[in-house]
N, C-alpha and C positions, 0 to 999 in steps of 0.2 A: 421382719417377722417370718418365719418357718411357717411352712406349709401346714396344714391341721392331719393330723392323726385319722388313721380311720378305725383305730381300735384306743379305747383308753390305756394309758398307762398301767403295770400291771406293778406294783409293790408289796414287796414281801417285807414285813417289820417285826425283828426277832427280836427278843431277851437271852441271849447267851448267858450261859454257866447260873450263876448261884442266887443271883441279885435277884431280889423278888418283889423290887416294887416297880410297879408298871404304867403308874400314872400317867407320867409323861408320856410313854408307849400310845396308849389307848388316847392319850389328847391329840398325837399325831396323826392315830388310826384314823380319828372321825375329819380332821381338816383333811387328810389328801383324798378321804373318800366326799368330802362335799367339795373337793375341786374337783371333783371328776374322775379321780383315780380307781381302779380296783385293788382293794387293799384286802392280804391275808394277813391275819397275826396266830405268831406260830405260839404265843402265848409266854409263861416265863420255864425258867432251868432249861432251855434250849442247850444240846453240843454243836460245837461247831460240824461234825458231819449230818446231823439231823436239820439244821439251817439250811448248808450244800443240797442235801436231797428236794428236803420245800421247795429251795427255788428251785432246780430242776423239773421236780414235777409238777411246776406252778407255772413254768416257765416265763418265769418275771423278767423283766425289764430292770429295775432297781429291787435293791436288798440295804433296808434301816437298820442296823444294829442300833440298838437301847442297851448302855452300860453306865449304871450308878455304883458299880463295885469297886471300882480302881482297878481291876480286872485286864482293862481294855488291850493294853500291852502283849500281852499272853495270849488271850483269846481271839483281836482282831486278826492277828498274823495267820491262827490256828482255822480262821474262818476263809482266808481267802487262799490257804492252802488245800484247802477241802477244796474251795470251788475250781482250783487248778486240776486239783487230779481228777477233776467229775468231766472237766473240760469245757468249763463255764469261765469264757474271759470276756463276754459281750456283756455283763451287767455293769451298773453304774456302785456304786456302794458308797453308802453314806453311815457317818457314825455320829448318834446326839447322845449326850448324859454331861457324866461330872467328869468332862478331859482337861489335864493341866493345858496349857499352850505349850509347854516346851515338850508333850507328847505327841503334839499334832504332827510334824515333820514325820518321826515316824511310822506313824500311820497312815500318813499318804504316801512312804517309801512301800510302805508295804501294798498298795494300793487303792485304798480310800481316795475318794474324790475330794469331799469334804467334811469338814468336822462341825456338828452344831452345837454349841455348849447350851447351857444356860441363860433363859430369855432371849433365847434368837426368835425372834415375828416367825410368827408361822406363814405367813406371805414370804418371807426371804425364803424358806427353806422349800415351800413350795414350790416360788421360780427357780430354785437351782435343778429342781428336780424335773421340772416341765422344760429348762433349756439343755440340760446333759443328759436324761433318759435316751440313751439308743432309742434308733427308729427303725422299729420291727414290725412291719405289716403284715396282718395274718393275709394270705391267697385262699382265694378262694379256689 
């Protein structure tokens, strides 16, 4: 077991582009803020460079994209090429909705750590996210 944190995890959970239902979003918002996490949601019709800015000025630890559009393809890549030119490559990025399997590959070519579909425990997704969050301690 890894050492304890002395700052909570800091997650930013976005809805990119058009798709406007949030459910699943806000069902994630409230488990990783009752595991302890500090959770912003940038709410829905997020662009991929208004996501990049969040997390920058939130300066998150993990970045959730939420995608029920079929979207994913187009806008994952568009997401973590914003976060390259901002010069944010210390985030962890996770992606949950409706992802085929044969999409997942690449999505973690493109950088995605892990893909959560449909009825994944929200305790799995939790621990993925409490043992791969970068470890970034605020100094005092």
């Amino acid at each position: 077991m890894t050492a304890s944190r002395t700052r909570p995890i800091r997650v930013l959970v976005a809805k990119p582009g058009l798709d406007g239902h949030d459910r699943g979003a806000k069902v994630m918002v409230r488990a990783l803020r009752d595991a302890g996490m500090e959770v912003i949601y940038t709410g829905l019709f997020q662009t991929p460079e208004m996501i990049a800015r969040a997390a920058a000025d939130e300066d998150v630890d993990v970045i959730g994209l939420s995608i029920l559009s079929g979207a994913h393809n187009a806008l994952v890549p568009r997401v973590m090429e914003e976060l390259r030119k901002m010069g944010i490559d210390d985030v962890l990025v996770v992606v949950g909705g409706t992802i085929p399997e044969e999409d997942v590959p690449r999505l973690k070519a493109a950088g995605v750590a892990e893909v959560f579909g449909p009825g994944t425990p929200l305790p799995d997704a939790i621990e993925f996210i409490r043992a791969n969050a970068p470890r970034r301690e605020d100094v005092a």
